[in-house]
N, C-alpha and C positions, 0 to 999 in steps of 0.2 A: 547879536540880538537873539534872544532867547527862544525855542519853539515854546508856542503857547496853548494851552487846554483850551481848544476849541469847542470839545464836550461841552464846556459848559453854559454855553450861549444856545439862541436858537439856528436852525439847519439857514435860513436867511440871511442871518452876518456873516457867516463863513461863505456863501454863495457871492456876497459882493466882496469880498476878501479874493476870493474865489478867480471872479472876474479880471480882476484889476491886478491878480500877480501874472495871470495869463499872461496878457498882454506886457508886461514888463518882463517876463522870459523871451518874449517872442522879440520883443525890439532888442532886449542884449544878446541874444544872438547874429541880430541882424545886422548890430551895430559893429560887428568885426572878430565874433566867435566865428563865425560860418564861413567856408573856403566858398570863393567865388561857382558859382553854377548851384549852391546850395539858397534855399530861405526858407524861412520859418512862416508861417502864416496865425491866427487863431480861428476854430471854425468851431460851431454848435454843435455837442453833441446829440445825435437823434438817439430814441431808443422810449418804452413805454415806462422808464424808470418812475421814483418817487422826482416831484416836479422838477426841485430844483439840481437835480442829478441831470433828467433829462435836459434842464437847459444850460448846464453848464458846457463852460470854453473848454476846450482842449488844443495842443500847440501843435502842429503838424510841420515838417521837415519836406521839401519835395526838389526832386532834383530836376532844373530848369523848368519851372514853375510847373511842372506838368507829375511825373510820381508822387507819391506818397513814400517815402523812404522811412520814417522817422516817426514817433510819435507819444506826445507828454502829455501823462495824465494825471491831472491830482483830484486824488480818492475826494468826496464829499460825501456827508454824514447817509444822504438818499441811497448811493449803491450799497449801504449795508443794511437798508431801514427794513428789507422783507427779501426772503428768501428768491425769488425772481428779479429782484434789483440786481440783487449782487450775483445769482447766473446769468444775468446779460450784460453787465462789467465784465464777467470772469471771460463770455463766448466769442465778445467781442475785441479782448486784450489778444486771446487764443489763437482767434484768428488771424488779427496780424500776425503774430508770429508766425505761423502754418504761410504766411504768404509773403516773409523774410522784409517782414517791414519790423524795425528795431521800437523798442518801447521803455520808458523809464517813466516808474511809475512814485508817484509821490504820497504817501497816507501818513497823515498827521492824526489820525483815529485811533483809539483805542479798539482794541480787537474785540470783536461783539460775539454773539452766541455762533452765532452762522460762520465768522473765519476767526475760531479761536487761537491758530496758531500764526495770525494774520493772514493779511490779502494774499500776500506772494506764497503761502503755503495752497491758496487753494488754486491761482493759476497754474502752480506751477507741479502739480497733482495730476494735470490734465497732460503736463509733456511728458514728466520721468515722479515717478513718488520716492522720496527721497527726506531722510529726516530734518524737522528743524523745529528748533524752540528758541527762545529771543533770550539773550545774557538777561541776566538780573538786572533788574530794574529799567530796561529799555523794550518798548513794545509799541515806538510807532515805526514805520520800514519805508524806506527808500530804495528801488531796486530798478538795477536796469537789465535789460535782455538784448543781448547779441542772438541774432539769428545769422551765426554763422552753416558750415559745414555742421556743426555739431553745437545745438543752442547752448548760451549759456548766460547763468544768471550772476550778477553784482548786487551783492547782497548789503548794507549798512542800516543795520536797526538805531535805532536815533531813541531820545526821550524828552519830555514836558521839561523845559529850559534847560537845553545843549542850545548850541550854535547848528544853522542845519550847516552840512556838508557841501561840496558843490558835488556833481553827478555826473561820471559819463555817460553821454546818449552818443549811442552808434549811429555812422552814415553808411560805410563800407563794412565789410569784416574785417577790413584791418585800418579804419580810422573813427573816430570819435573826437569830440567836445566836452572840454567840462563844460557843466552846464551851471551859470553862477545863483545857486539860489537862493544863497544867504544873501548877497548885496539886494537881489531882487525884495524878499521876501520884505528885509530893513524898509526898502522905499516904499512898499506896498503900505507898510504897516505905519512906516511917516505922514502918508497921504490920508489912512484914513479917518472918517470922523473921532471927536474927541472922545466922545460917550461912547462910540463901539470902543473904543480901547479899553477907556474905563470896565466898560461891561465884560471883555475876556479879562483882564487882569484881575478883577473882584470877582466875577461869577454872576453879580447882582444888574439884573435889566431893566434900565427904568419903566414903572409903569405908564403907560398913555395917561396924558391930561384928561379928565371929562371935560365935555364939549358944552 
């Protein structure tokens, strides 16, 4: 299955898109990725983002239902939409790290004026600055962060129709999970309506009936 130009719809369809792959990470995890004493959960993210940022899922990892170990973010179009969106994305990613909770971050976005050289250049500005520009012709990023001894970032820039990859997300500093998010993404995208599909693969949203 193809990644697909979610630019071109409105921030809306991607937010129930959004929703619905959460949850489909979180149950194939749970369903026999995760070593026993580990689960996944999905919980709201808070935050005074652009709205549907603020209410989007995010997949959390916690060790016997109690830590926070772990945790999966996919980028939506709001934490880039105004410079405050995306520094409270960026303080909030930061933070976990700073407090050795492991993070894989998923942006299926085109890089906008505010993270030119992507998301992962601008969280990762804040541990060690360090050069990166994305190969020819791929510039949406996949990236996961070991907060081990010494953090360290898994970098896979991806582009508008590859297959996405699957991802390690870290538990321990020395174990991890692929994370599958190509089967996931597939069901996500099997399940939903006909016309959202239609509408990312044309670009073209139908207009509302008058009443």
């Amino acid at each position: 299955m193809p990644i697909h130009d979610w630019s071109r719809v409105p921030s809306g369809l991607f937010h129930d898109f959004h929703q619905s792959w959460s949850i489909r990470i979180k149950d194939a995890l749970n369903s026999g990725y995760l070593s026993r004493g580990f689960a996944a959960f999905v919980e709201q993210r808070g935050g005074p983002n652009e709205i549907y940022a603020s209410r989007a899922n995010r997949i959390v990892v916690k060790h016997h239902l109690g830590r926070i170990i772990a945790v999966i973010e996919i980028v939506s179009p709001g934490n880039k939409d105004s410079r405050a969106a995306l520094r409270d994305f960026v303080d909030k990613t930061v933070d976990c790290l700073r407090k050795g909770i492991h993070v894989l971050i998923i942006d299926l976005f085109h890089p906008t004026q505010r993270d030119p050289y992507g998301i992962h250049k601008v969280i990762w500005d804040e541990i060690v600055e360090e050069e990166f520009t994305f190969p020819e012709g791929k510039d949406l990023i996949l990236v996961s962060y070991e907060t081990g001894g010494e953090r360290t970032a898994y970098i896979e820039p991806v582009a508008v129709g590859e297959a996405l990859p699957d991802m390690p997300l870290f538990l321990t500093n020395d174990l991890h999970v692929m994370v599958p998010l190509e089967s996931t993404y597939q069901a996500t995208w099997d399940a939903s309506p006909e016309e959202l599909r239609i509408a990312v693969e044309t670009g073209v949203v139908p207009e509302p009936e008058a009443q």
